[in-house]
Backbone as a ProteinNet text record, in pm:
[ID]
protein_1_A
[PRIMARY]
XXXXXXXXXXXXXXXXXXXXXXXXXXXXXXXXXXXXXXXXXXXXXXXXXXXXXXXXXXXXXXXXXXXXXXXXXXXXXXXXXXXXXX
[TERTIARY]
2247.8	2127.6	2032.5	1955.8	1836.7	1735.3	1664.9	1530.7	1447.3	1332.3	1257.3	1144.2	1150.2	1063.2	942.2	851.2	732.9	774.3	886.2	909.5	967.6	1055.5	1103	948.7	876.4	732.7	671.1	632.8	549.3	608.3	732.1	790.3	824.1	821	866.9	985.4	1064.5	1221.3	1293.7	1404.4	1427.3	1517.8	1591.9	1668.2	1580.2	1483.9	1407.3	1302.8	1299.8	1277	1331.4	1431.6	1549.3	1555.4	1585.2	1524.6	1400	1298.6	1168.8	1207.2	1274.9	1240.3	1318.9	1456.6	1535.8	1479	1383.4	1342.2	1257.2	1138	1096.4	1103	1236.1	1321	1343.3	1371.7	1441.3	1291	1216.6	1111.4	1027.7	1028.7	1010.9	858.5	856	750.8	745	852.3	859.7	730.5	652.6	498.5	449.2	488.6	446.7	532.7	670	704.6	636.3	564.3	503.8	400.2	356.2	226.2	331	475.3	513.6	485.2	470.1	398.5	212.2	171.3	36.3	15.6	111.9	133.7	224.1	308.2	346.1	241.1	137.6	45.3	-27.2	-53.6	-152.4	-110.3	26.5	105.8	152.8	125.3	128.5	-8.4	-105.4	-255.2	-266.7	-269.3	-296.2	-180.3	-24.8	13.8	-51.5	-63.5	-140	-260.1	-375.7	-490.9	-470.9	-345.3	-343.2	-286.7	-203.2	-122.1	-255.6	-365.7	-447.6	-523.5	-540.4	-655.5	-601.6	-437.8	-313.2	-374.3	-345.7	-375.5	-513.8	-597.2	-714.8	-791.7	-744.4	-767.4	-678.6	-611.7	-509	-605.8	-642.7	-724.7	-629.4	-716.3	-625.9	-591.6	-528.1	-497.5	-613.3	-654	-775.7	-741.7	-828.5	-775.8	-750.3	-681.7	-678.6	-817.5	-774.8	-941.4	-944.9	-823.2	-707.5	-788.1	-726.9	-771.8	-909.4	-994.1	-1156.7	-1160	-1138.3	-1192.3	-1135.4	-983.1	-977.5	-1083	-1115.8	-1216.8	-1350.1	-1399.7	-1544.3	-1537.4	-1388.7	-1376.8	-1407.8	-1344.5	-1303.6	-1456.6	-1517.8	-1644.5	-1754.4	-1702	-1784.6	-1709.5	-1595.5	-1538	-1578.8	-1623.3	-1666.1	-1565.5	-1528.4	-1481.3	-1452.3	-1342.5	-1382.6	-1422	-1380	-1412.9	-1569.7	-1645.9	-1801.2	-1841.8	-1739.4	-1810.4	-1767.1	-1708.3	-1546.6	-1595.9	-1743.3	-1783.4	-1817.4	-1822.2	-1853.6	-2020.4
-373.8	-338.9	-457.9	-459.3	-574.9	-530.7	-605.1	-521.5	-589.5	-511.5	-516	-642.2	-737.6	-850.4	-856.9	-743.1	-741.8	-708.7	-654.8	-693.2	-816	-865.5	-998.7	-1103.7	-1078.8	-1221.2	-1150.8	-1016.1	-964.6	-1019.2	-992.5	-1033.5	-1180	-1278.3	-1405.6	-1436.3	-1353.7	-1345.8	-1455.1	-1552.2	-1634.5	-1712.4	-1595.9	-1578.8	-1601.6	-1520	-1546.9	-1666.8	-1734.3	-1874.7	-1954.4	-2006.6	-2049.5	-2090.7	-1940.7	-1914.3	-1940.4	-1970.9	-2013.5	-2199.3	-2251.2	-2372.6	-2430.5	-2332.6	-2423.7	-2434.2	-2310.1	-2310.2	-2451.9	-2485.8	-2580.3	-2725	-2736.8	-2835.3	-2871.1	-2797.1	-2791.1	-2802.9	-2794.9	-2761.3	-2892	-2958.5	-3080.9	-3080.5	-2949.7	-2930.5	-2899	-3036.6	-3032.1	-3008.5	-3088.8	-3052	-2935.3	-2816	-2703.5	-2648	-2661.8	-2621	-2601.5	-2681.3	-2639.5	-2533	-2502.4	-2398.2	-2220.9	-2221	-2114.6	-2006.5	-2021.3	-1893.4	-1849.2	-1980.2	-1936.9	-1863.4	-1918.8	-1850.3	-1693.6	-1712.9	-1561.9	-1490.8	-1486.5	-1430.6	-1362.4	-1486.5	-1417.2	-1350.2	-1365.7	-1247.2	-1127.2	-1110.6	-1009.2	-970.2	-994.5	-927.6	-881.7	-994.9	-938.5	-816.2	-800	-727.2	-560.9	-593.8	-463	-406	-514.1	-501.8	-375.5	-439.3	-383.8	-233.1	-188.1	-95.6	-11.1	-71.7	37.3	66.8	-18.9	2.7	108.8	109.8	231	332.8	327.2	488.5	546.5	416.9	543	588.6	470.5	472.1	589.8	670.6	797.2	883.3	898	1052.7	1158.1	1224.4	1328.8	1306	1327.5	1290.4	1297.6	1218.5	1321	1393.8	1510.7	1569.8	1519.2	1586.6	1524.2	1574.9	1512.9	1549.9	1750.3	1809.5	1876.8	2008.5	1982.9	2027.5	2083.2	1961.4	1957.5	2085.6	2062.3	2134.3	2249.1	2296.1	2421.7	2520.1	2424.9	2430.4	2454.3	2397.3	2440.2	2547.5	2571.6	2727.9	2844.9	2831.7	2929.3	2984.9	2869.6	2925.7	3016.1	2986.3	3045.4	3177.3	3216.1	3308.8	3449.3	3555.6	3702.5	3785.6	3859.4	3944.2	4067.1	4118.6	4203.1	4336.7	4356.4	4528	4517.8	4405.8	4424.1	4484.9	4418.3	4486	4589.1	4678.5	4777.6	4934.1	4882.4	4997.2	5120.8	5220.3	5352.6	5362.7
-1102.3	-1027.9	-1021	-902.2	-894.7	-905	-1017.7	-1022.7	-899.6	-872.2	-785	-782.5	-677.6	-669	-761.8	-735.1	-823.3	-951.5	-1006.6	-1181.4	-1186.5	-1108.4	-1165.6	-1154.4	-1071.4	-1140.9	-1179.5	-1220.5	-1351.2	-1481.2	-1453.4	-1603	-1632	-1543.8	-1514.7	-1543.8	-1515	-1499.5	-1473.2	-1573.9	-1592.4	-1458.3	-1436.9	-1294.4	-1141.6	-1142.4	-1089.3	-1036	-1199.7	-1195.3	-1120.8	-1193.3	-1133.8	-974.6	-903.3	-761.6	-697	-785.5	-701.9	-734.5	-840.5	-854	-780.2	-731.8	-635.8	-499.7	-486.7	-324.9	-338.4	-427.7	-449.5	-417.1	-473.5	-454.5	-303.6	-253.5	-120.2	-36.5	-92.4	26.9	-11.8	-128.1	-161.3	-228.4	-278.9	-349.4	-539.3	-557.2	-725	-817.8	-744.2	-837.5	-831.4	-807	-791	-909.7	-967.4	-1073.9	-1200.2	-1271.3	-1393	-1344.3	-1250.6	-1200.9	-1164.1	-1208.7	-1145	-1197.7	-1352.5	-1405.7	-1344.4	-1313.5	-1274.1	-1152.4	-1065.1	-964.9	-943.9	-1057.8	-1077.4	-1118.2	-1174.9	-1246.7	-1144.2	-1090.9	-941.6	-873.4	-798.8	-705.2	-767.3	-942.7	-936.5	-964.4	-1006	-976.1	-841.8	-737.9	-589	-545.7	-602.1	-579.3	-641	-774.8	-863.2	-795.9	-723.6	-665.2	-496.9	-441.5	-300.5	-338.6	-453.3	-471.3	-486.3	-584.3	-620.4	-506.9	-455.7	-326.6	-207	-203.5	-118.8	-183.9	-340.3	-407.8	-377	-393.3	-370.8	-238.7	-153	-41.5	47.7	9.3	54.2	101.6	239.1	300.2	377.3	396.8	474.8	597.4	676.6	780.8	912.7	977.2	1063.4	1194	1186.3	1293.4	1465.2	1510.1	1657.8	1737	1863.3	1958.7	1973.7	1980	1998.3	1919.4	1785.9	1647.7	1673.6	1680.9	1597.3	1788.7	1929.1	1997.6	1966.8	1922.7	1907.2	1745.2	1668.8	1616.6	1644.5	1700.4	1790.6	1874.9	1958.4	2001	1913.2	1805.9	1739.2	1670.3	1644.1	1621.3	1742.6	1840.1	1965.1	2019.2	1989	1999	1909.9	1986	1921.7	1928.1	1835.6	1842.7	1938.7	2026.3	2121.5	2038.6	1925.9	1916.3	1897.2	1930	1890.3	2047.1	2124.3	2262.5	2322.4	2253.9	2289.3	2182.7	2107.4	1995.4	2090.1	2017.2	2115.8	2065.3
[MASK]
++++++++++++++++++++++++++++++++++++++++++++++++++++++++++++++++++++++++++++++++++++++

C-alpha cells in the first residue's frame, strides 16, 4: 500500500525523501536539499490549515430561487376550510 502524500511529508518519509531530492537534482535545484524538512513542515501546516478551514467552513446547502419562492407562497396561502365554514 502507498501511504498518502500528506503522511509521507508529515512524517518525512525517507522514501519520500529520496523522491523530492532526486526531483531536485534534475531540476538543478541542489541547494534546496538541506531545507527539505523545512519545507515539509510547512506543506504540511498549510495542508492541516486548509483541511480545517473545509471542516468548519461546511454550510448547508442554499436554497434555490425555486425553494425560498415556493416558501414565501406557502406562507401566503390560507387554508380553504376557513372559507368553506358554515
Amino acid at each position: 500500500d502507498v501511504r498518502p502524500l500528506f503522511e509521507r511529508v508529515k512524517s518525512h518519509d525517507p522514501i519520500q525523501r529520496e523522491i523530492d531530492e532526486l526531483a531536485l537534482e534534475m531540476l538543478g535545484l541542489n541547494h534546496w536539499k538541506p531545507r527539505l524538512d523545512e519545507i515539509y513542515n510547512a506543506v504540511a501546516k498549510e495542508l492541516e490549515t486548509m483541511h480545517k478551514i473545509l471542516e468548519t467552513s461546511r454550510k448547508k446547502p442554499k436554497r434555490t430561487k425555486i425553494q425560498q419562492k415556493e416558501e414565501k407562497e406557502k406562507g401566503r396561502t390560507e387554508s380553504l376550510t376557513k372559507w368553506f365554514k358554515e
